[in-house]
C-alpha positions as CSV (number, residue, x, y, z in Angstrom):
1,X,-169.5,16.6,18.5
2,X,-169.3,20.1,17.9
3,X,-169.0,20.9,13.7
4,X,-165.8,21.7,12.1
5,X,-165.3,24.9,10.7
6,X,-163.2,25.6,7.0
7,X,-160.2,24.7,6.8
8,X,-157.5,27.7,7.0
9,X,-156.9,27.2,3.2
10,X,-160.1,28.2,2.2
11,X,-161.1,30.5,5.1
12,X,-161.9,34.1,4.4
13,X,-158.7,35.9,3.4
14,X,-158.4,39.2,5.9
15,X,-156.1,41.6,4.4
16,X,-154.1,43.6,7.2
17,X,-152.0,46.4,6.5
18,X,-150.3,49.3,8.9
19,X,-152.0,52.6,9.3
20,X,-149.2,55.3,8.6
21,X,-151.4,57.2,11.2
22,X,-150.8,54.7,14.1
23,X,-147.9,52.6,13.1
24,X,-150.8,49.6,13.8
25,X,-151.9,46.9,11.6
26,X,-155.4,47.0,10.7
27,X,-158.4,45.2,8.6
28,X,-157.9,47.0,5.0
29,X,-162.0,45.5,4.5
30,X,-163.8,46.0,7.9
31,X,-167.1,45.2,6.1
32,X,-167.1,41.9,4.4
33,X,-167.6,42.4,0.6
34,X,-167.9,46.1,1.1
35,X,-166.8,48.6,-1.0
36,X,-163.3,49.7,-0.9
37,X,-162.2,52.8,-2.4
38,X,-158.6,52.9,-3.4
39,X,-156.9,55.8,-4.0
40,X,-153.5,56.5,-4.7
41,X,-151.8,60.2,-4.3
42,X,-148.8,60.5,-6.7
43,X,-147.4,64.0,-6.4
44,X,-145.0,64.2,-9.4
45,X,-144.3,61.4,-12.0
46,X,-141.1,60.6,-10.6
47,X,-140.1,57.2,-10.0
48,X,-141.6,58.0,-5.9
49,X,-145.0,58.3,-7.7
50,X,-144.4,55.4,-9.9
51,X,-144.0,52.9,-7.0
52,X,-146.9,54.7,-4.9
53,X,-149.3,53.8,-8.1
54,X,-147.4,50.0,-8.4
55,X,-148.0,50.0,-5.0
56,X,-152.1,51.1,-5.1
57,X,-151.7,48.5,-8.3
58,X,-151.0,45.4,-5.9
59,X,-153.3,46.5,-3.2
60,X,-156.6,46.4,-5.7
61,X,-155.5,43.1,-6.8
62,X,-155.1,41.7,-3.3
63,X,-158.5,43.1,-2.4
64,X,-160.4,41.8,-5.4
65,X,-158.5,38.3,-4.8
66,X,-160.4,38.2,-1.5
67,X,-163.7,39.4,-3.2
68,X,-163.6,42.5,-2.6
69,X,-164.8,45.3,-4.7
70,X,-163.0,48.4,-5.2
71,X,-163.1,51.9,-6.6
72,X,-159.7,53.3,-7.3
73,X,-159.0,57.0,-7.6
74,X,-155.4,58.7,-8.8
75,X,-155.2,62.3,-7.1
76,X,-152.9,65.2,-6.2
77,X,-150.4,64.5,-9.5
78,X,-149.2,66.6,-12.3
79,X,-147.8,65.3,-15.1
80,X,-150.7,62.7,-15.3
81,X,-151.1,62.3,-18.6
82,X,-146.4,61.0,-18.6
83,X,-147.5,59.1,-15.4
84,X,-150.3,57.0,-17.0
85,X,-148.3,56.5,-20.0
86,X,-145.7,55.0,-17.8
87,X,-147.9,53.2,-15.6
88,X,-149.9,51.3,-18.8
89,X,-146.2,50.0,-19.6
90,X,-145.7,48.7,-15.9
91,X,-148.9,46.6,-16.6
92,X,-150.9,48.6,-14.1
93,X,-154.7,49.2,-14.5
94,X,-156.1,52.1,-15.2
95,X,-157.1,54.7,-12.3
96,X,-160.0,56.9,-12.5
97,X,-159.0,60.6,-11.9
98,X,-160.1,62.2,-9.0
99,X,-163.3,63.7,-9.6
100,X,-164.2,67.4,-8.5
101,X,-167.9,66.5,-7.4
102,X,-166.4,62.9,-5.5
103,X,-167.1,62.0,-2.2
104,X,-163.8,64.1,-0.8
105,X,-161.4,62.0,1.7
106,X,-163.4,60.8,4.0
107,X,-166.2,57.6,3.6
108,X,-168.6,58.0,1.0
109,X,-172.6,57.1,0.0
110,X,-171.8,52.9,0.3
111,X,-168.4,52.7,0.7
112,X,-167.1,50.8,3.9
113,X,-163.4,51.6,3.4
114,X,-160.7,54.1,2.4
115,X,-157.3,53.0,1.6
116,X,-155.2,56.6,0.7
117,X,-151.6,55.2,-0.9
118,X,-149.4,57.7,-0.6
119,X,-145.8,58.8,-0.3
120,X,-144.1,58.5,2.6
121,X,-143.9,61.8,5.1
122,X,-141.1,62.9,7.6
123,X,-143.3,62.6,10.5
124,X,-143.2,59.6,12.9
125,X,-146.4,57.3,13.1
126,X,-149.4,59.0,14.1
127,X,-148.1,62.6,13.2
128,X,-151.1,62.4,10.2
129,X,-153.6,65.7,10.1
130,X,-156.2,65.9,12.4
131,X,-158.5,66.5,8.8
132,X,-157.3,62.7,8.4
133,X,-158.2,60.7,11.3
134,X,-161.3,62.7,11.1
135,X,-161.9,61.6,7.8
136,X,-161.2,58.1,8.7
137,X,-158.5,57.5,5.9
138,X,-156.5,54.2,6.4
139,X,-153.1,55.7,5.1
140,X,-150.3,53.7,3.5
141,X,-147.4,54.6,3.0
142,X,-144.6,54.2,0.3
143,X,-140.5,55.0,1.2
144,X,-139.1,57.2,-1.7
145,X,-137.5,55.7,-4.8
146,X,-134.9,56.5,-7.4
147,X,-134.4,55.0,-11.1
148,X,-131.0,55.8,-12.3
149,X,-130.5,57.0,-15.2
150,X,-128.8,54.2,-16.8
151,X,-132.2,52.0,-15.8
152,X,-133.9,51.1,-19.4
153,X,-137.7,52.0,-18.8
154,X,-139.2,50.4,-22.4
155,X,-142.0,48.0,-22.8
156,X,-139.4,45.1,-23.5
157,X,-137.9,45.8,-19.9
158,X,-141.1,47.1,-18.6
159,X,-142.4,43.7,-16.8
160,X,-138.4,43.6,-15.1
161,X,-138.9,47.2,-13.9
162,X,-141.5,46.2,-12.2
163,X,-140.6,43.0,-10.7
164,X,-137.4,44.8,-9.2
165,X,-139.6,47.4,-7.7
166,X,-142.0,44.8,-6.2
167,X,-138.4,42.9,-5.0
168,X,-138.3,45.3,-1.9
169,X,-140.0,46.1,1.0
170,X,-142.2,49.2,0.3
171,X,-141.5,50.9,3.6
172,X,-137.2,50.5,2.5
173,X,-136.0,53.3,0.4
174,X,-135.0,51.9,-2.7
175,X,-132.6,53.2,-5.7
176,X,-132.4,50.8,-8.9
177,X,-129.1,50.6,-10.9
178,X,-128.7,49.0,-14.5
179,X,-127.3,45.7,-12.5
180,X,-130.8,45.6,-10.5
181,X,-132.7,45.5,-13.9
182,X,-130.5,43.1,-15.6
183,X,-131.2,40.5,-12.2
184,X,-134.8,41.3,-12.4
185,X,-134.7,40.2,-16.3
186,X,-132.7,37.4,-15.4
187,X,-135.1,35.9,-13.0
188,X,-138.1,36.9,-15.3
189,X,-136.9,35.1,-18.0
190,X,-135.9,32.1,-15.7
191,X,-139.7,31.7,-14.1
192,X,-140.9,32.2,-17.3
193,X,-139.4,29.4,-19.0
194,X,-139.9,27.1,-16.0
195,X,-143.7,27.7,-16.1
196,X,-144.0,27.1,-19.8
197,X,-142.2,23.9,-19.0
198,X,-144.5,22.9,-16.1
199,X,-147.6,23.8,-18.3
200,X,-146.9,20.9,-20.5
201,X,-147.0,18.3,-17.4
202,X,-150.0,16.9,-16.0
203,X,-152.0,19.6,-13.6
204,X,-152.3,19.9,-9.8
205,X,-153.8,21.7,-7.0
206,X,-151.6,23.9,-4.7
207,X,-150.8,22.5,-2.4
208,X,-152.8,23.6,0.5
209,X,-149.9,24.9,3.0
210,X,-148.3,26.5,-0.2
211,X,-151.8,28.3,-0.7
212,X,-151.7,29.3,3.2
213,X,-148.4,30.1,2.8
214,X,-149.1,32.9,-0.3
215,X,-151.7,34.6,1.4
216,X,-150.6,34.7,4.5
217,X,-147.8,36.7,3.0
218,X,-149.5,39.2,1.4
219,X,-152.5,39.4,3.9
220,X,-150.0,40.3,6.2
221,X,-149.3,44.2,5.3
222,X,-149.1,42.8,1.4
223,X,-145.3,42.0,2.0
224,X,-144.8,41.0,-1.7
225,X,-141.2,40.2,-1.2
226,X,-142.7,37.5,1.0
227,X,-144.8,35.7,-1.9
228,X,-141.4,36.2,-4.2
229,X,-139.6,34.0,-1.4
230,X,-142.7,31.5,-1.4
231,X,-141.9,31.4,-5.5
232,X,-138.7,30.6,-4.5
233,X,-139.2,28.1,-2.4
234,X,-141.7,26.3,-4.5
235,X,-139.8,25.9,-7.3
236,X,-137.0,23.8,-6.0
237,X,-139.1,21.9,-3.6
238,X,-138.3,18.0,-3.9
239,X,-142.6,17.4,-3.0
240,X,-144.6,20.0,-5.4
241,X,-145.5,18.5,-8.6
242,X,-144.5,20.2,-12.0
243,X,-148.3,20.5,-12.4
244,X,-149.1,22.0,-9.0
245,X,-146.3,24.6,-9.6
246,X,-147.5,26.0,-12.4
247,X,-151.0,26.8,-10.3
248,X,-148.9,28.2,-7.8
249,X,-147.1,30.7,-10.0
250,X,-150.4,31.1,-12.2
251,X,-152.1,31.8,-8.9
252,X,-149.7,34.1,-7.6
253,X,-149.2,35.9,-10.1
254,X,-153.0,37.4,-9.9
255,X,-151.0,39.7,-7.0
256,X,-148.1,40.2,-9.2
257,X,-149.0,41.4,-12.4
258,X,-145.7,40.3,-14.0
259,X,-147.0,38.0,-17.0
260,X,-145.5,34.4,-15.7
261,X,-147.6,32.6,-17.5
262,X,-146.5,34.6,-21.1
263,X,-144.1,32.0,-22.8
264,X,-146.3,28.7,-22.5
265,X,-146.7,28.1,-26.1
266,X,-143.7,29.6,-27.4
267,X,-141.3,26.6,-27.7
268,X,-140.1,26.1,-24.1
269,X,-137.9,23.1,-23.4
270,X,-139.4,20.2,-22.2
């Protein structure tokens, strides 16, 4: 009888995302446990170069989900020093700055990957440099973003900025609007209350095709919209346990950055 292998739940997660270059999906990690180096190229702190670093943001924590370790990079901006500033209040990690003695764009000394996060160009797929298919650069791409001006971007609305900016696809052009932000802080508020509630019940596992389910959404071209919808789904499911739901938010929200877990403590309802 031959042997079974894992089961899909705990299989190796293999993160695949589309080459701007091509248009194809490919393996983000083509060396298992190699080193990734992340970079992402904001041009101007604008709210474009916000969601190209929110976007590198996600990407690293996918990556080091699945065990992989990664080097991240922040090149080509100005205004670096406004950028960071609002980047810390979005909750994302630090980037080193690109150094003048580094490795350059292509591979360097141990590194099996290169994911470049960038903003989005006019061309059509596979109209990238010949400089960057010789450099072997995986290049991912971020559609252009506005926040209007009536958009609060403090640290009290910080963790709803960035939820509404996750919200939609990254390769869909995307303007935000006072009404966006006030949803986003609605549903914030919602999950966080729920999981402080579900906290105080006795704990689960996730479910194992909820856990399929989570990564296969962001494994597949880290369509974080898609784990938002698994949220979704989870939390008014008649068969997941209060317990198990909590895992699945606490879980998810290793991708997410967005703090779900914040309120336990604090008095929720029970």
């Amino acid at each position: 009888m031959p042997a079974r292998g894992p089961s899909h739940a705990y299989a190796q997660p293999v993160l695949r995302i589309t080459d701007a270059r091509t248009g194809d999906p490919v393996t983000a990690t083509p060396a298992r446990r190699g080193l990734t180096r992340v970079e992402a190229r904001v041009e101007r702190p604008d709210a474009t170069g916000l969601r190209v670093l929110l976007t590198a943001d996600v990407l690293v924590r996918a990556l080091e989900i699945g065990g992989t370790p990664v080097w991240t990079v922040l090149t080509g901006t100005e205004g670096r020093a406004d950028l960071r500033a609002r980047a810390r209040t979005l909750g994302i990690r630090p980037f080193e700055d690109e150094r003048d003695s580094g490795p350059g764009p292509g591979l360097g000394l141990g590194e099996a990957q290169v994911l470049s996060v960038r903003a989005r160009t006019d061309g059509p797929p596979g109209s990238a440099s010949t400089a960057d298919e010789a450099a072997g650069v995986l290049r991912v791409e971020v559609a252009p973003a506005d926040i209007g001006s009536s958009v609060a971007q403090d640290d009290e609305s910080a963790s709803a900025l960035r939820l509404a900016l996750l919200a939609r696809p990254r390769a869909e052009e995307l303007r935000l609007d006072a009404a966006d932000l006030a949803d986003a802080e609605d549903q914030l508020k919602h999950w966080r209350g729920a999981v402080a509630t579900w906290a105080t019940r006795p704990s689960g596992p996730i479910p194992d095709p909820v856990r399929e389910q989570l990564r296969a959404a962001w494994e597949d071209d880290l369509d974080v919209p898609a784990v938002l919808g698994v949220l979704r789904k989870v939390e008014t499911s008649g068969t997941v346990p209060d317990g198990a739901r909590f895992e699945t938010y606490a879980y998810a929200d290793r991708l997410l950055g967005l703090e779900l877990t914040r309120d336990i403590g604090r008095g929720a309802p029970a």
